[in-house]
C-alpha positions in Angstrom: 34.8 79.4 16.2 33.3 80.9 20.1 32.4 77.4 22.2 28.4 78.0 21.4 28.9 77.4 18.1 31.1 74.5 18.2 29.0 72.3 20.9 26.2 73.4 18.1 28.4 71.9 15.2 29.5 68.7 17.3 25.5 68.5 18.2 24.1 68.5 14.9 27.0 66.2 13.7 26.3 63.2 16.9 22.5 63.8 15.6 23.3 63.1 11.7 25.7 60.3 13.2 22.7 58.8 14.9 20.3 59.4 12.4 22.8 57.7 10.2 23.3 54.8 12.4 26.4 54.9 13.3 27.2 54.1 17.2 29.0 56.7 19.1 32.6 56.1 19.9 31.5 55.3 23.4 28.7 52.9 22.4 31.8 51.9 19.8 33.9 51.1 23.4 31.2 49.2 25.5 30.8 46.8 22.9 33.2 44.6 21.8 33.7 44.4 17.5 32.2 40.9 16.5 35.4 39.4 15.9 36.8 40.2 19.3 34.4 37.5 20.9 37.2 35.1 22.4 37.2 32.7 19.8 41.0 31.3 19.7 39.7 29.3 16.3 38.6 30.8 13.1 36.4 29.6 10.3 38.7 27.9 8.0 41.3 26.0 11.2 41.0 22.8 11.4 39.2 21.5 15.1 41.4 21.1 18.1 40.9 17.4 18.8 40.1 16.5 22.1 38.5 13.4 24.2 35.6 14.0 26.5 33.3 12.2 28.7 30.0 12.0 28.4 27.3 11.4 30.6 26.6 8.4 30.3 30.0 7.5 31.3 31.0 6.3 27.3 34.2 8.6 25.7 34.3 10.5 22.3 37.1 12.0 20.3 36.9 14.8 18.1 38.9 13.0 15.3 36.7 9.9 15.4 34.3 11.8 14.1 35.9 13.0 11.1 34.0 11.8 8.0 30.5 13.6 9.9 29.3 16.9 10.2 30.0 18.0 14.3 28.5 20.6 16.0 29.9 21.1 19.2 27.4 23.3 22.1 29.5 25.2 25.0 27.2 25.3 27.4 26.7 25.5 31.7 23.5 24.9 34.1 24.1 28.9 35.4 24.0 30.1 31.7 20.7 32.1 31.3 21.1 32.6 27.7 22.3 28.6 27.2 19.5 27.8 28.8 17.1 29.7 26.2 18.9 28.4 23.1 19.1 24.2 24.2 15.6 23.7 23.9 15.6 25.5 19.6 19.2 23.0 19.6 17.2 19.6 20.8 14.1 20.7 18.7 15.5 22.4 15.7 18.8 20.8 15.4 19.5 17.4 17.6 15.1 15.7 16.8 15.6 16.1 12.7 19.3 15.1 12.5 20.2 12.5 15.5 19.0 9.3 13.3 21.6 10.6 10.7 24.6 8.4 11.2 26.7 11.8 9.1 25.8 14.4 11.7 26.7 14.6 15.6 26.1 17.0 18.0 27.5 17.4 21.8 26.6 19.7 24.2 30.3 20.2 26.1 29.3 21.6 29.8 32.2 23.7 31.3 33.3 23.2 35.0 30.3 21.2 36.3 30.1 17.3 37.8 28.8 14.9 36.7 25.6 15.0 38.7 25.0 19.0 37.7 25.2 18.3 33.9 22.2 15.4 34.1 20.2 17.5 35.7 21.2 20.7 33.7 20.3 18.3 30.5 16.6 17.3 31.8 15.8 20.3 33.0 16.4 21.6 29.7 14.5 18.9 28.2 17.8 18.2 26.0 17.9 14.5 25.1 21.4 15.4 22.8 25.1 13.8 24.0 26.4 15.7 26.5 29.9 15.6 27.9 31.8 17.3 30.8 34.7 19.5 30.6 35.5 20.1 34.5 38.2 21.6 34.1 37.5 23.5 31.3 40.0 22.5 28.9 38.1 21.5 26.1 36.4 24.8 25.8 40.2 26.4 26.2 41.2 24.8 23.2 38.4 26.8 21.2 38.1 30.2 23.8 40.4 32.2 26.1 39.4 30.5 29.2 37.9 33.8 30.9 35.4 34.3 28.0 31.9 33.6 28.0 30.0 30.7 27.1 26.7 29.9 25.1 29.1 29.0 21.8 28.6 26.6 19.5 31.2 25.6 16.6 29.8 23.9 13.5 32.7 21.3 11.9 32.5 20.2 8.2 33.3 16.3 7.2 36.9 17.5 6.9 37.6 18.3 10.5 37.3 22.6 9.8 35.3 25.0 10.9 32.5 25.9 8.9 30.8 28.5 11.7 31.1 29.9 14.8 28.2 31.7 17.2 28.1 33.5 20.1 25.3 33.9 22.6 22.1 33.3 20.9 20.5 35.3 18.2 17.4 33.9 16.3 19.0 35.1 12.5 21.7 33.2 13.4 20.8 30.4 14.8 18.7 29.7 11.6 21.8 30.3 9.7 23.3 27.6 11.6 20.6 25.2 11.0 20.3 25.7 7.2 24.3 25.8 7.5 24.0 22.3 9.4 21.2 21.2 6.5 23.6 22.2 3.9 26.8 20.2 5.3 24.3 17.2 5.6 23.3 17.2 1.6 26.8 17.5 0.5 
């Protein structure tokens, strides 16, 4: 086959590929599959426990909670994308259910004082618990520590995972809410 004829072939088969919908390996490369998105934790583990501050100075453990459904929110003040999704959390999420003694939520801010979180949280408008991981150890039990943020992990009355979600997409966020609505009629 001469070379005109094969960048021809290669051509029309990219174009069918495209037309098809199916990414090019390059596109393929640039974008990490969906279950490479730093999660240490699947759906199904049990939690990692942990004990956290929050900010109004008060301390909760994971395993007290047990018995609830939990939804923990990764979260920072320099997140853009956090910063978009806390305000569908507190409105969507955190007003229906925070009266409901078998759901809680908390908002786990990575690497910030004290000081940077309660400002982070009214600038935001968020009125949910939120505690401070400064070192970042919380969020290392659940992520490699160099991965990004804007995560929130949705935990069953049984200590396990029920969801995971990464950055913030509006399908799935209302997947998590019904998900969340689900748990809570159970």
């Amino acid at each position: 086959m001469n070379t005109h004829c094969m960048r021809y072939t290669v051509g029309l088969l990219l174009a069918l590929l495209f037309a098809a919908g199916i990414p090019f390996a390059a596109k393929a490369q640039s974008t990490p599959p969906a279950a490479d998105n730093g999660y240490l934790v699947k759906v199904g583990d049990l939690a990692p426990d942990f004990t956290a501050t929050l900010t109004d100075g008060s301390k909760v453990r994971l395993a007290d909670l047990r018995g609830r459904v939990v939804m923990l929110q990764f979260t920072a003040s320099w997140c853009v994308v956090c910063r978009r999704e806390m305000p569908f959390i507190e409105k969507d999420i955190w007003l229906r259910h925070k009266d409901n003694q078998e759901f809680a939520l908390i908002g786990i801010d990575r690497d910030e004082p004290l000081d940077k979180v309660q400002a982070f949280a009214k600038a935001t408008g968020v009125t949910y618990p939120m505690a401070l991981d400064p070192d970042g150890d919380i969020f290392a039990k659940y992520a490699q520590r160099n991965a990004g943020i804007t995560r929130n992990v949705l935990i069953d009355r049984q200590g396990r995972i029920v969801m995971l979600t990464r950055l913030y997409d509006e399908q799935e966020f209302a997947a998590l809410v019904k998900q969340i609505d689900q748990l809570l009629e159970e």
